[in-house]
N, CA, C and O atoms as a GROMACS GRO file, in nm:
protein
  472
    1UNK      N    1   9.758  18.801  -1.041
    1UNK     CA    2   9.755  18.670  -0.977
    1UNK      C    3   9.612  18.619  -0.971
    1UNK      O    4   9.562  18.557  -1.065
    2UNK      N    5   9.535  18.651  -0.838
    2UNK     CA    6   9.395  18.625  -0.851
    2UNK      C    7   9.384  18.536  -0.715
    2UNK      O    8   9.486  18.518  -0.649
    3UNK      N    9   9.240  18.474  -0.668
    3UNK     CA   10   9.238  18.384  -0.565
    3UNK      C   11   9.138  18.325  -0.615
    3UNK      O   12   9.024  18.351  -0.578
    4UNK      N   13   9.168  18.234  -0.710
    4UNK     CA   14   9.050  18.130  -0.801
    4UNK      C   15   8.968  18.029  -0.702
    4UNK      O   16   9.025  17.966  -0.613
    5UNK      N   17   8.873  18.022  -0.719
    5UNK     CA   18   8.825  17.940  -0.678
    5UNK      C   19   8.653  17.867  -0.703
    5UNK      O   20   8.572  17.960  -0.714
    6UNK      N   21   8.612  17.783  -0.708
    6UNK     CA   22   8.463  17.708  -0.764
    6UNK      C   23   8.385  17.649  -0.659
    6UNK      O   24   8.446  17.613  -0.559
    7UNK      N   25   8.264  17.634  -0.664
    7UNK     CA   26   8.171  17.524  -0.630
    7UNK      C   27   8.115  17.447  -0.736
    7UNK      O   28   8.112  17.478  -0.855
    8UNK      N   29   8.057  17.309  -0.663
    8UNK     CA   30   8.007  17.257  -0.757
    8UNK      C   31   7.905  17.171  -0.747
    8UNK      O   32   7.870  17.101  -0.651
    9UNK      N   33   7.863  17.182  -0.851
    9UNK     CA   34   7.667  17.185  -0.822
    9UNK      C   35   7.660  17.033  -0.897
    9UNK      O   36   7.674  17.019  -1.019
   10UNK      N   37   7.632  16.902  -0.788
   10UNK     CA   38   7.608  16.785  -0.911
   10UNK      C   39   7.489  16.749  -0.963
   10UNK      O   40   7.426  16.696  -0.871
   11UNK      N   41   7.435  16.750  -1.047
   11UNK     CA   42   7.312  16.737  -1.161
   11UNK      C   43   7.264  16.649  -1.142
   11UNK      O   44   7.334  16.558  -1.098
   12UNK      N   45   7.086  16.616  -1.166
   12UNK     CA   46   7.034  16.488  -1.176
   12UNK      C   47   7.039  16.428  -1.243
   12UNK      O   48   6.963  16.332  -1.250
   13UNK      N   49   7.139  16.454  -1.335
   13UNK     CA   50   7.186  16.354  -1.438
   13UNK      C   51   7.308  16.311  -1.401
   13UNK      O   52   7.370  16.230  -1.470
   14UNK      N   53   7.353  16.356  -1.297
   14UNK     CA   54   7.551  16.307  -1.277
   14UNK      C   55   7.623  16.355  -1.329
   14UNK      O   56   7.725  16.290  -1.352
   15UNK      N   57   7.614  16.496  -1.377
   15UNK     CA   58   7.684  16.611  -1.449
   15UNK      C   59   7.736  16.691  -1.384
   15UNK      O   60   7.663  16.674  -1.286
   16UNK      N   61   7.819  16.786  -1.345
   16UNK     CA   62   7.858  16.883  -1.274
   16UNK      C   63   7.830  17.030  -1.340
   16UNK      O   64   7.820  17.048  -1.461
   17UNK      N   65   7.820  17.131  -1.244
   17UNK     CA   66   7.806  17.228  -1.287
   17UNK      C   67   7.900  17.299  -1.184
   17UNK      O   68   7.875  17.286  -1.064
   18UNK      N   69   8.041  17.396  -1.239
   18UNK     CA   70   8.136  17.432  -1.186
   18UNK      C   71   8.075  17.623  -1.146
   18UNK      O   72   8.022  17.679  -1.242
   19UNK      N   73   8.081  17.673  -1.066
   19UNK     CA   74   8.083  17.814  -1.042
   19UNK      C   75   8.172  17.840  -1.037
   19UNK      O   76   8.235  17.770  -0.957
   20UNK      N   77   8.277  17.973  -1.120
   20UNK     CA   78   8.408  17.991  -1.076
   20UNK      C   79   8.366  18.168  -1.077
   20UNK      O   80   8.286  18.250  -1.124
   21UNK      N   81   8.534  18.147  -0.949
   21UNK     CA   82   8.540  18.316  -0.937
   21UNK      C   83   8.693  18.318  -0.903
   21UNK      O   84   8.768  18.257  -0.826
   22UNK      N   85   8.703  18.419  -0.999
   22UNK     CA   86   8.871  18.442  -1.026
   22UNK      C   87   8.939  18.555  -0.899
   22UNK      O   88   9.062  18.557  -0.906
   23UNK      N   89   8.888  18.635  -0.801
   23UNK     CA   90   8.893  18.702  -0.708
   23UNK      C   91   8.882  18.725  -0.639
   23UNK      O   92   8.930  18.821  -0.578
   24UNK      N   93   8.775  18.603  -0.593
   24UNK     CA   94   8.748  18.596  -0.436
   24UNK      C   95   8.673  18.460  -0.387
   24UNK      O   96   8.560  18.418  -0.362
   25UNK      N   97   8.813  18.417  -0.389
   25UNK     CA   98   8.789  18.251  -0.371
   25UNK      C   99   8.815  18.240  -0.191
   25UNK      O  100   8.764  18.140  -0.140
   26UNK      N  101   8.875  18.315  -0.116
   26UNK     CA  102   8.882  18.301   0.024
   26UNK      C  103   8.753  18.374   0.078
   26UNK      O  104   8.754  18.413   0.194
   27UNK      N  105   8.632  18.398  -0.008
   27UNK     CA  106   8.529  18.509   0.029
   27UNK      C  107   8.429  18.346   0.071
   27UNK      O  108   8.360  18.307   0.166
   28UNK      N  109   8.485  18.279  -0.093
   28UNK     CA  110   8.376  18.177  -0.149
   28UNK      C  111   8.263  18.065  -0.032
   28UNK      O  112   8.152  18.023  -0.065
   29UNK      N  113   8.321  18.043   0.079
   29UNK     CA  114   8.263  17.979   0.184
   29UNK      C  115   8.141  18.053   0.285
   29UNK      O  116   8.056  17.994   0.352
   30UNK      N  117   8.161  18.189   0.271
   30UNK     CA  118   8.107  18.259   0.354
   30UNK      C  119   8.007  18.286   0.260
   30UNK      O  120   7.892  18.296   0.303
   31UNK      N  121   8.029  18.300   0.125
   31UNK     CA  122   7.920  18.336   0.035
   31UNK      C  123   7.834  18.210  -0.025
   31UNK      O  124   7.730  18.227  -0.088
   32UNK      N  125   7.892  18.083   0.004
   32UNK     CA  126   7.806  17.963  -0.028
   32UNK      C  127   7.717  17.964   0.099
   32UNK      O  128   7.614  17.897   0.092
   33UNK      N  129   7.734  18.012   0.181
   33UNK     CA  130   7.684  17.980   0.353
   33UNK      C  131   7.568  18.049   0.341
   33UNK      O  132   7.463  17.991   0.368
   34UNK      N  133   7.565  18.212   0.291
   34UNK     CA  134   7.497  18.301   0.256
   34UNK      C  135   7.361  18.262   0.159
   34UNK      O  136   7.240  18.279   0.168
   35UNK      N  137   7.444  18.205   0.072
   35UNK     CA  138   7.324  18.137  -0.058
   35UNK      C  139   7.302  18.048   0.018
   35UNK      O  140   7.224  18.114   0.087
   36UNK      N  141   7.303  17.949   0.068
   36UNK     CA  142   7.228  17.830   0.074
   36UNK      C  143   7.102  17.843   0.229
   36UNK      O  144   7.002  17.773   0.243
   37UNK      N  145   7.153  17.956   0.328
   37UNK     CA  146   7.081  17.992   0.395
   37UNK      C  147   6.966  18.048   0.333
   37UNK      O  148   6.856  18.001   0.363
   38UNK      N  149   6.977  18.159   0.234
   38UNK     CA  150   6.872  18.251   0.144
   38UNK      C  151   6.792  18.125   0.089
   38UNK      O  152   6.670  18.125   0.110
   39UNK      N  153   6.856  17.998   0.009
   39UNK     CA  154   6.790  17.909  -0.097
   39UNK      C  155   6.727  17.864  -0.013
   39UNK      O  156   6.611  17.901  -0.030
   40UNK      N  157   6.741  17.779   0.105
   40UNK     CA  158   6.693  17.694   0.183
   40UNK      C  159   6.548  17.608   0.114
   40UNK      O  160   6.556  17.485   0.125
   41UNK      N  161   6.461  17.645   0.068
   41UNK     CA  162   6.388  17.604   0.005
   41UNK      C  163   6.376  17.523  -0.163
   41UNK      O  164   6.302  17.464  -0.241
   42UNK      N  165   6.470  17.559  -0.148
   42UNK     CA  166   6.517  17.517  -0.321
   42UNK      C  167   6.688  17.445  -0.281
   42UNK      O  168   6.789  17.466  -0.349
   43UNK      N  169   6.681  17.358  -0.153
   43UNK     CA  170   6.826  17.283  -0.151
   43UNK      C  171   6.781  17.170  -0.240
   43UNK      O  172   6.884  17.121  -0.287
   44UNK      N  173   6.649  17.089  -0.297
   44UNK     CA  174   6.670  16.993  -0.369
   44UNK      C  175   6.626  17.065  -0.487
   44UNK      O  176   6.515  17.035  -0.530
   45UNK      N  177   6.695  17.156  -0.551
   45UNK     CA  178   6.627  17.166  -0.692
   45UNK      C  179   6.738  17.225  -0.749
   45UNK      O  180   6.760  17.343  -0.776
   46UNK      N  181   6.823  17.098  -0.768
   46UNK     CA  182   6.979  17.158  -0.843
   46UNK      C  183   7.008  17.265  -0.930
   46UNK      O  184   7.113  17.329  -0.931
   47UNK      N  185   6.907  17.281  -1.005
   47UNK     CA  186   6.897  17.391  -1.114
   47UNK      C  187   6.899  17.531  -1.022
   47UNK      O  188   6.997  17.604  -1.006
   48UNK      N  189   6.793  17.547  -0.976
   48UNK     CA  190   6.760  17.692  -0.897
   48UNK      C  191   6.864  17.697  -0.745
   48UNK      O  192   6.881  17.799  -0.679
   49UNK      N  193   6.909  17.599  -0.720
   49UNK     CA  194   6.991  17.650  -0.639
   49UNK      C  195   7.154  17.697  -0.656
   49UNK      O  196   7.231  17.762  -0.585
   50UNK      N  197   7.166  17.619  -0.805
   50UNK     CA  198   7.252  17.681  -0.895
   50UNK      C  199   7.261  17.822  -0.941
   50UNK      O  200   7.371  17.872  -0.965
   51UNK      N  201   7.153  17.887  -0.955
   51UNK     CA  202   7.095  18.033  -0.980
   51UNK      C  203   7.167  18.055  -0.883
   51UNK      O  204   7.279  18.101  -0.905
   52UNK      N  205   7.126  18.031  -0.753
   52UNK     CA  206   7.108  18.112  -0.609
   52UNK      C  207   7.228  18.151  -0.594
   52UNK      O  208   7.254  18.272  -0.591
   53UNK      N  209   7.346  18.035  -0.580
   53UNK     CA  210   7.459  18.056  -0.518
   53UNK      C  211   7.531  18.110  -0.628
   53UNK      O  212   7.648  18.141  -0.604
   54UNK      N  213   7.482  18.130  -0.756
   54UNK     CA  214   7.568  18.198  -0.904
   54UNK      C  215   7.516  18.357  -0.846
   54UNK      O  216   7.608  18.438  -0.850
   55UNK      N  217   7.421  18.399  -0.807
   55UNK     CA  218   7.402  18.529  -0.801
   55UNK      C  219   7.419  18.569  -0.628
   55UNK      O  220   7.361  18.675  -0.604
   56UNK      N  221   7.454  18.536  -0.562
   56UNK     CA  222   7.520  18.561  -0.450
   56UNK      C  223   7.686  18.540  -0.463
   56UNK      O  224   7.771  18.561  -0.376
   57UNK      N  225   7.701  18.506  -0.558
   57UNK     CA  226   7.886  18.519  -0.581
   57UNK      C  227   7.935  18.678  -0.660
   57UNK      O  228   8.038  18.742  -0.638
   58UNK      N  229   7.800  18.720  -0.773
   58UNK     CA  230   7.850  18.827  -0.826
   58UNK      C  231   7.779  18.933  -0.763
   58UNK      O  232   7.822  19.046  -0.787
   59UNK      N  233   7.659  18.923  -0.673
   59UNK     CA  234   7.621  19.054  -0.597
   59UNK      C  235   7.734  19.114  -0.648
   59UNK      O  236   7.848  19.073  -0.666
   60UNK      N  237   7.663  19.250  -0.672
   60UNK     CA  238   7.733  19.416  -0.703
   60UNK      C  239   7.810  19.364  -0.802
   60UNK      O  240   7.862  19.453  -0.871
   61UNK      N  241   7.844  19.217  -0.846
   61UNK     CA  242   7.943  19.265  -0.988
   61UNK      C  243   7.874  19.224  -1.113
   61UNK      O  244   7.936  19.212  -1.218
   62UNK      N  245   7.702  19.196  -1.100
   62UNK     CA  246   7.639  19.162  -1.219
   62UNK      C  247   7.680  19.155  -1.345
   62UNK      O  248   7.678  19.064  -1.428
   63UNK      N  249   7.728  19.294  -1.346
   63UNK     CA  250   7.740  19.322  -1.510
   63UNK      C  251   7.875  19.343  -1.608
   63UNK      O  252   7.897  19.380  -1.723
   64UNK      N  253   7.982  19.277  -1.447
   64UNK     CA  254   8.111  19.264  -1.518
   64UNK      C  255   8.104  19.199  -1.626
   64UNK      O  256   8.003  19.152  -1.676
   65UNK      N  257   8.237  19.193  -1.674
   65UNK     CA  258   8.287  19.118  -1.839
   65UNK      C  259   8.366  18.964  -1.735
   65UNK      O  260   8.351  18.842  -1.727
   66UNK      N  261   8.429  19.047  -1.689
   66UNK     CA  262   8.554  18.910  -1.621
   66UNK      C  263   8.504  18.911  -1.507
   66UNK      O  264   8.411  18.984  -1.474
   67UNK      N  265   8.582  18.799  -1.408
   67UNK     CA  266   8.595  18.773  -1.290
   67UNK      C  267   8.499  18.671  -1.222
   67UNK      O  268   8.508  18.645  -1.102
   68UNK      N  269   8.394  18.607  -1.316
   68UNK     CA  270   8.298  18.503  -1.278
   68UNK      C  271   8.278  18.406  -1.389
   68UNK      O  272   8.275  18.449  -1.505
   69UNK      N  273   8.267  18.290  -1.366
   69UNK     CA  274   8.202  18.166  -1.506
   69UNK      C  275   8.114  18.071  -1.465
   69UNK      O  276   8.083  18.059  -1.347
   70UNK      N  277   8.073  18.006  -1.550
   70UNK     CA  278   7.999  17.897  -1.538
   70UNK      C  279   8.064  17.782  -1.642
   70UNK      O  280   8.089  17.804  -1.761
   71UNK      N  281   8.080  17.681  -1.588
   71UNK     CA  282   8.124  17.556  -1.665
   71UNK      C  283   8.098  17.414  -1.649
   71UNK      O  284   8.004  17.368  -1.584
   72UNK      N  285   8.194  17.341  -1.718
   72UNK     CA  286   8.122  17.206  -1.705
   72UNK      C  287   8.277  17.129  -1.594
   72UNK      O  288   8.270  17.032  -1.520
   73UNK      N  289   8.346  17.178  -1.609
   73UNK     CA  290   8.497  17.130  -1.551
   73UNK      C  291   8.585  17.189  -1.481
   73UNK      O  292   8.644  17.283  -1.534
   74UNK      N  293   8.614  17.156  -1.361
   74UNK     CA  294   8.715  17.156  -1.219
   74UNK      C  295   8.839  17.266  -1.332
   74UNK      O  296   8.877  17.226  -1.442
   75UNK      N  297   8.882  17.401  -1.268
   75UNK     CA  298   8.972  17.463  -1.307
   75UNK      C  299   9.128  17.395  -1.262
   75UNK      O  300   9.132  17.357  -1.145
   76UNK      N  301   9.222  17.382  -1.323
   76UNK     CA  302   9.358  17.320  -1.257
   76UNK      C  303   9.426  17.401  -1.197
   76UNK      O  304   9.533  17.354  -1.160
   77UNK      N  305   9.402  17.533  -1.164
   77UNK     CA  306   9.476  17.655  -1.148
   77UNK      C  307   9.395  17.682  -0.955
   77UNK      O  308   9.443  17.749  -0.863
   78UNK      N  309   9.292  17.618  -0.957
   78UNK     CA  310   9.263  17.627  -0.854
   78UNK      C  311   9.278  17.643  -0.725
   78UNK      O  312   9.300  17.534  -0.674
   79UNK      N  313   9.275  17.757  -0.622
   79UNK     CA  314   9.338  17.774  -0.484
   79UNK      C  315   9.279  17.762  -0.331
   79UNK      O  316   9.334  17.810  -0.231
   80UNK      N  317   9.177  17.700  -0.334
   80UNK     CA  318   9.124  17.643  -0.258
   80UNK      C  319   9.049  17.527  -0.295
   80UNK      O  320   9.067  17.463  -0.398
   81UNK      N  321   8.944  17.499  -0.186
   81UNK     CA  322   8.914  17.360  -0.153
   81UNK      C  323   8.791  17.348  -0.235
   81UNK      O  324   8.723  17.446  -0.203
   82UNK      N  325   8.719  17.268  -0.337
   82UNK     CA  326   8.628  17.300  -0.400
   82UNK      C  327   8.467  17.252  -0.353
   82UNK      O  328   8.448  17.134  -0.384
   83UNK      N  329   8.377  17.299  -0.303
   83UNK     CA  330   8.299  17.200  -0.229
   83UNK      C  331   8.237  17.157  -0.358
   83UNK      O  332   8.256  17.194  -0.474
   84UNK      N  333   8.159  17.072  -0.306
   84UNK     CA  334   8.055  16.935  -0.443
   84UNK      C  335   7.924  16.973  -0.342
   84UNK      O  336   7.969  16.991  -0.228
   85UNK      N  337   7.839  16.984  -0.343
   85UNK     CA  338   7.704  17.040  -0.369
   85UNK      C  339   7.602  16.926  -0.431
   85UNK      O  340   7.551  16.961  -0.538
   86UNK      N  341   7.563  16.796  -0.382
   86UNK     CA  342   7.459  16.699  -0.421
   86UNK      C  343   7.313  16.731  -0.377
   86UNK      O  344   7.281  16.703  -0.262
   87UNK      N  345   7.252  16.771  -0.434
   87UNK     CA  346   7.091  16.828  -0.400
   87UNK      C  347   7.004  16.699  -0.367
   87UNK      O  348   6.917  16.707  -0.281
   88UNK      N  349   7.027  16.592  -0.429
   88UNK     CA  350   6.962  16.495  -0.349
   88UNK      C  351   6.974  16.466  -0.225
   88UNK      O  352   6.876  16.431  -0.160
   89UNK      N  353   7.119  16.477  -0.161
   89UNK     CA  354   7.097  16.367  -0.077
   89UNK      C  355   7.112  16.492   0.012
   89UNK      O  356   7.094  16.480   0.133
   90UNK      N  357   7.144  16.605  -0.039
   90UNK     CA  358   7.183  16.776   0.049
   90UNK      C  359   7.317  16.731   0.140
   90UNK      O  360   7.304  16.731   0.263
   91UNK      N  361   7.456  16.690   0.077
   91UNK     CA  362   7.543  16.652   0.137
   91UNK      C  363   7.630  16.787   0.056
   91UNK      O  364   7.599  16.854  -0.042
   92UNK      N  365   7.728  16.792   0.130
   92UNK     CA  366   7.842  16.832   0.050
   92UNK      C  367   7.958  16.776   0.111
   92UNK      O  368   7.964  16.757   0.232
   93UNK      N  369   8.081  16.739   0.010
   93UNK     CA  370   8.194  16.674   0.020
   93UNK      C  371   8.236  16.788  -0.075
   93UNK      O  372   8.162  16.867  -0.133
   94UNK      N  373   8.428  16.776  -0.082
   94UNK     CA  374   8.521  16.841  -0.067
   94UNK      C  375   8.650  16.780  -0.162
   94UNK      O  376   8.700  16.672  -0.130
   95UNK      N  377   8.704  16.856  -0.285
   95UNK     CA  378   8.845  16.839  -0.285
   95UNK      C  379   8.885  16.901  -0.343
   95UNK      O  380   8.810  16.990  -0.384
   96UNK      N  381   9.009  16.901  -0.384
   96UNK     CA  382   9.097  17.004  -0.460
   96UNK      C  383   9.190  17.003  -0.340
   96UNK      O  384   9.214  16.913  -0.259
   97UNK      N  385   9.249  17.167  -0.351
   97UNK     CA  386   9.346  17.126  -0.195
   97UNK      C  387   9.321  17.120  -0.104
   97UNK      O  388   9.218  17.158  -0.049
   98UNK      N  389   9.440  17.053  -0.049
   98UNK     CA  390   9.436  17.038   0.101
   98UNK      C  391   9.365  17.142   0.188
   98UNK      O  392   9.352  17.258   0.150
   99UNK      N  393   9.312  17.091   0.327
   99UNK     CA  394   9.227  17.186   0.362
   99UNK      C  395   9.193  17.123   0.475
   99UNK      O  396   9.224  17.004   0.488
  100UNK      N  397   9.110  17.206   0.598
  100UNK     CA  398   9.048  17.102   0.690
  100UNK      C  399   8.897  17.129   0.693
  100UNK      O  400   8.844  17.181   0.791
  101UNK      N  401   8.828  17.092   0.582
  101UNK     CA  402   8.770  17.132   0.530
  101UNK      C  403   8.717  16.960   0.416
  101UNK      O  404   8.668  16.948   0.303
  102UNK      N  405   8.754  16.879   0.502
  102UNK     CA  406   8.763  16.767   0.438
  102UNK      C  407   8.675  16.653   0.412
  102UNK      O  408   8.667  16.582   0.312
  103UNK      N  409   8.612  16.651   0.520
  103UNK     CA  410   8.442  16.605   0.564
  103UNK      C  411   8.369  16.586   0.495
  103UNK      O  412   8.371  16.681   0.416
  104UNK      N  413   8.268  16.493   0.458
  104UNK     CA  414   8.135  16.485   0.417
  104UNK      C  415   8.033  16.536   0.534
  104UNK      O  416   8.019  16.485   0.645
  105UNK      N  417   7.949  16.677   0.468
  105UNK     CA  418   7.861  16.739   0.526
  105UNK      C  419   7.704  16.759   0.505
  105UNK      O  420   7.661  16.706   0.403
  106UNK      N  421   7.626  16.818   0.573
  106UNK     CA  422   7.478  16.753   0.522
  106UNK      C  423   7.522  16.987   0.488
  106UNK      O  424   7.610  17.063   0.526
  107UNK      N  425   7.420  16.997   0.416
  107UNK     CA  426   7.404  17.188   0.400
  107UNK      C  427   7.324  17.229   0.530
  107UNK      O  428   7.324  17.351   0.543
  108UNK      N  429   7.255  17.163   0.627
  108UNK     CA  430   7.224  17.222   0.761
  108UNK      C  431   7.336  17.246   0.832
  108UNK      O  432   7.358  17.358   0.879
  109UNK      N  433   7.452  17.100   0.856
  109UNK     CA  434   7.586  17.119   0.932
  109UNK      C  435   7.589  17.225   0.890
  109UNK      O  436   7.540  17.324   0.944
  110UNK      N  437   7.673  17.218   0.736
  110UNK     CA  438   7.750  17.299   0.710
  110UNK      C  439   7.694  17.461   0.731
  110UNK      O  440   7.779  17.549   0.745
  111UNK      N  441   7.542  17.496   0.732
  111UNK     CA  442   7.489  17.656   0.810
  111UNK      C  443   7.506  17.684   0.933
  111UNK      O  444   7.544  17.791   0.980
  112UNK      N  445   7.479  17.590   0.988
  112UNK     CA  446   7.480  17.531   1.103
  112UNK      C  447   7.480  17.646   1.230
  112UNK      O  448   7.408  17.643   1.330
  113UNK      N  449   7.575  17.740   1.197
  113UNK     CA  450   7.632  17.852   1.240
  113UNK      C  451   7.589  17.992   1.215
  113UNK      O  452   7.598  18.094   1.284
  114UNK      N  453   7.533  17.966   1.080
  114UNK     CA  454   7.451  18.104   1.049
  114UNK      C  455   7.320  18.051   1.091
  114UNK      O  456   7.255  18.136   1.152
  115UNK      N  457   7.254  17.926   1.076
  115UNK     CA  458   7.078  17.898   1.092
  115UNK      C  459   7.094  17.972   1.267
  115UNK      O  460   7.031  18.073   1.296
  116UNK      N  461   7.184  17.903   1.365
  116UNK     CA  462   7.137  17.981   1.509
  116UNK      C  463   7.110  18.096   1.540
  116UNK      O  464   7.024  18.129   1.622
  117UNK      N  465   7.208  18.199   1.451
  117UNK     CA  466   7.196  18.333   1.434
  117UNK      C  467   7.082  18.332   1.425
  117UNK      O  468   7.008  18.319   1.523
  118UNK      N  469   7.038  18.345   1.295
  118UNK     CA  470   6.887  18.389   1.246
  118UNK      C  471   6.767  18.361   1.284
  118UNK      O  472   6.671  18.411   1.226
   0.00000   0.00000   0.00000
């Protein structure tokens, strides 16, 4: 089966860049939360924060064959909510499915919860 799921990183050109992970798409929120706390410094530099949150999804599975991608396009098979990731304006908005999870968010909100911790 699997628990598919992406982020997505929009380009300074107006391009998307899709992260997918075929196994742990109910992980995927806690691990964007993770990266973007670590990036914090690189939230406007679409490219490298693309890195960030691509290698905080495969921690420990670097050197698999399967179970991670990089692309240009929204999977249709998709099982959660997909966030959108704009480095300019550091918003993120939301779709794919339903969800409450629906909001336009700035990436501080959305840490919001891990920044007090730390």
């Amino acid at each position: 089966m699997g628990d598919r799921a992406q982020i997505a990183i929009k380009m300074r050109n107006n391009s998307r860049v899709y992260l997918y992970t075929h196994w742990r798409g109910s992980e995927l929120i806690d691990t964007l939360k993770a990266a973007l706390k670590r990036g914090k410094n690189r939230w406007d530099d679409d490219e490298y924060l693309a890195r960030i949150i691509f290698a905080e999804m495969v921690k420990g599975d670097l050197m698999a064959e399967t179970g991670y991608g990089i692309g240009t396009e929204m999977h249709c098979d998709i099982e959660h909510p997909v966030p959108i990731l704009d480095c300019q304006t550091q918003m993120i908005s939301w779709c794919g499915p339903i969800s409450d999870h629906l909001a336009v968010e700035s990436f501080a909100e959305f840490i919001s919860d891990e920044l007090q911790e730390g």
